[in-house]
N, C-alpha and C positions, 0 to 999 in steps of 0.2 A: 581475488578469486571470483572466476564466474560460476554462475548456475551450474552445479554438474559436477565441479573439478572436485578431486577431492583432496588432490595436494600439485605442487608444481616446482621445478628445480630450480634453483638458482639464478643460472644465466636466465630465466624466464623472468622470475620475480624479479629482476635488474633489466630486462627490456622492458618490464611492463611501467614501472618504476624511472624509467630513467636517468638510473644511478648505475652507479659500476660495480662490479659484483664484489668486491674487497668491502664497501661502505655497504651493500644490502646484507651481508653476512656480519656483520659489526653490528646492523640491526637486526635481522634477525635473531640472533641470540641472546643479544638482551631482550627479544620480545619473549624468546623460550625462558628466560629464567622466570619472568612475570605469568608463563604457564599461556598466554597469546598463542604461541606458534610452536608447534613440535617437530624437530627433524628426525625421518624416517632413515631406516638404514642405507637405504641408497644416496642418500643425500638430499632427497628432496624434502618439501615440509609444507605443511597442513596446519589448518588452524588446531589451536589447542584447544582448553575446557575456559578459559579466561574468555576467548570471545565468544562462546555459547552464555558464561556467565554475564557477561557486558549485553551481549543481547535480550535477554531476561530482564538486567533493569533495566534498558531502555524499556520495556514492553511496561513494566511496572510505572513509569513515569504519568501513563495513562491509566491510571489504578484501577481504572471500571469496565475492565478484559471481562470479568464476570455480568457485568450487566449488560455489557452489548453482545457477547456471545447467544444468550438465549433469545434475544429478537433477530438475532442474523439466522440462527435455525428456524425460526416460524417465517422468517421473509424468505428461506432459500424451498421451508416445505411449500407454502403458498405459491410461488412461484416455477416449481424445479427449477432453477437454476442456484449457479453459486453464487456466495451474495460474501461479500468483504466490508470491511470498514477502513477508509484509509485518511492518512491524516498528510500536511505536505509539510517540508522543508525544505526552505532556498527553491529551488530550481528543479527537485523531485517529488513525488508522492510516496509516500511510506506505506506496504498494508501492514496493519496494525493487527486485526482479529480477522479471519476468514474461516466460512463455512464451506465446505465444499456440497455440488448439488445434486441430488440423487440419480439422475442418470449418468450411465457408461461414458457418454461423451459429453464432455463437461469445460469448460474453462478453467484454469489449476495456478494461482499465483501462491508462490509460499510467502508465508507470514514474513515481515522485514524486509520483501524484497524492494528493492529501489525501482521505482520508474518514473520516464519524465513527466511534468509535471503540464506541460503542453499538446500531452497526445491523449484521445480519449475522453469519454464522456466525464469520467472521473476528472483527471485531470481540469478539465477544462471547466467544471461545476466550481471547483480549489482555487482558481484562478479569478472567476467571474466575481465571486461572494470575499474574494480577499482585495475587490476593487480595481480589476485587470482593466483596462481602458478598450472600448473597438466593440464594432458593431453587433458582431457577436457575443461577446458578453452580454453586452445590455439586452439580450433577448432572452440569454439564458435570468437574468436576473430577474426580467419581465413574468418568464415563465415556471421560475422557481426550482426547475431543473434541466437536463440535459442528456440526450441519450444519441448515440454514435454506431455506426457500422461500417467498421475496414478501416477504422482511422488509422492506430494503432498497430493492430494487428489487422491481417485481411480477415478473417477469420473468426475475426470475436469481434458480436456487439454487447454497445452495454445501456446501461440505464441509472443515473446517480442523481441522487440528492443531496444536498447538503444539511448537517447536522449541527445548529446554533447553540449557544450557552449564553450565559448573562449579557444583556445590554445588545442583543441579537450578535453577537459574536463570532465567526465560526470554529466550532470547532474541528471538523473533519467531514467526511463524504460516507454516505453508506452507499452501496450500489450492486446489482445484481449483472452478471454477464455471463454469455453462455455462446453456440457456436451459432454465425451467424444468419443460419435458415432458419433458425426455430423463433429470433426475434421479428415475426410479422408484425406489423401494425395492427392488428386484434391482440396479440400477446404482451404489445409493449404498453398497450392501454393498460391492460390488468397489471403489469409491472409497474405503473407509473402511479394506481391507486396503493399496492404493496407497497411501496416505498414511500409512498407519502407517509402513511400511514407509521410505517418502520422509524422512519425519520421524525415526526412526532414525539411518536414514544421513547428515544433515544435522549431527543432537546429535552426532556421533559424531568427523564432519568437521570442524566450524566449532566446536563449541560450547565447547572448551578454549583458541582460539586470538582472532583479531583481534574477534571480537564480544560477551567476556565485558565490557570497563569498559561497555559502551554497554546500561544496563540499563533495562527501559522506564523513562518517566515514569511518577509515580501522580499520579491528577487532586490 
């Protein structure tokens, strides 16, 4: 399912899939009896209460949603913008906690969502500090963070730190983005001391306790 959808038919879920629609309905339905997937009376089908539950404990696997919450709100007041927490697997970046930023027009990622793990300031902080090789890393590591405009998106810049745990470790990214006229070079300064700062206080909080086993993936 992408962004948006809120259910999709059959022949789709077997294009998207790969599989031929006799074997996706043989799955499906054993996902519905697991409460996964519900089909609608038209025939189509939507995620059930099983993957909203599966998403919860993934979120719980990071058990300190309460302790990064309240400094992602003072780094997104500091700031206006929205400021997230993400962490990577494999080959994407997960957000993990997001605050969204007090102005109308805003950058908007939902919690869980997936994105590559080589676009973006985010991204590319995940990459540097989990020992990515290339000259660009080595400057982000040089300079302890990384901020981006149109990488990704044309549209959104961002600004990210990375968040360590024992033995300088990492554990994930905090980072602030917003749209990309409002990130001048006077704005991105003051973002860049927020975030350090944000980022401190996180290492300092979390980074000894529930999210040291959970160490990124390397591709």
């Amino acid at each position: 399912f992408h962004a948006g959808e809120s259910a999709l038919p059959l022949g789709e879920l077997a294009r998207r899939t790969g599989l031929h629609k006799t074997t996706v309905l043989r799955i499906a339905r054993t996902m519905a009896a697991t409460r996964y997937l519900v089909q609608l009376e038209n025939g189509s089908w939507r995620l059930g209460p099983g993957a909203g539950w599966l998403g919860a404990r993934y979120q719980t696997v990071f058990g300190q949603t309460a302790s990064i919450e309240p400094v992602l709100r003072d780094l997104s007041r500091v700031t206006g913008e929205s400021a997230a927490f993400y962490v990577r697997e494999g080959n994407s970046r997960i957000c993990v906690v997001r605050v969204d930023g007090p102005q109308t027009i805003r950058h908007h990622v939902r919690v869980g969502e997936i994105l590559p793990v080589n676009r973006g300031a985010i991204g590319r902080v995940l990459l540097a500090f989990s020992g990515e090789s290339g000259e660009l890393y080595d400057r982000i590591r040089r300079s302890g963070f990384h901020e981006t405009r149109g990488e990704r998106d044309p549209q959104v810049a961002s600004v990210a730190f990375p968040v360590f745990g024992l033995n300088h470790r990492l554990i994930g990214c905090i980072a602030v983005s917003g749209p990309i006229d409002r990130f001048t070079r006077k704005a991105c300064a003051k973002h860049v001391l927020a975030l350090r700062k944000a980022a401190s206080k996180l290492s300092y909080e979390i980074g000894v306790e529930a999210l040291v086993p959970f160490m990124p993936v390397t591709a």
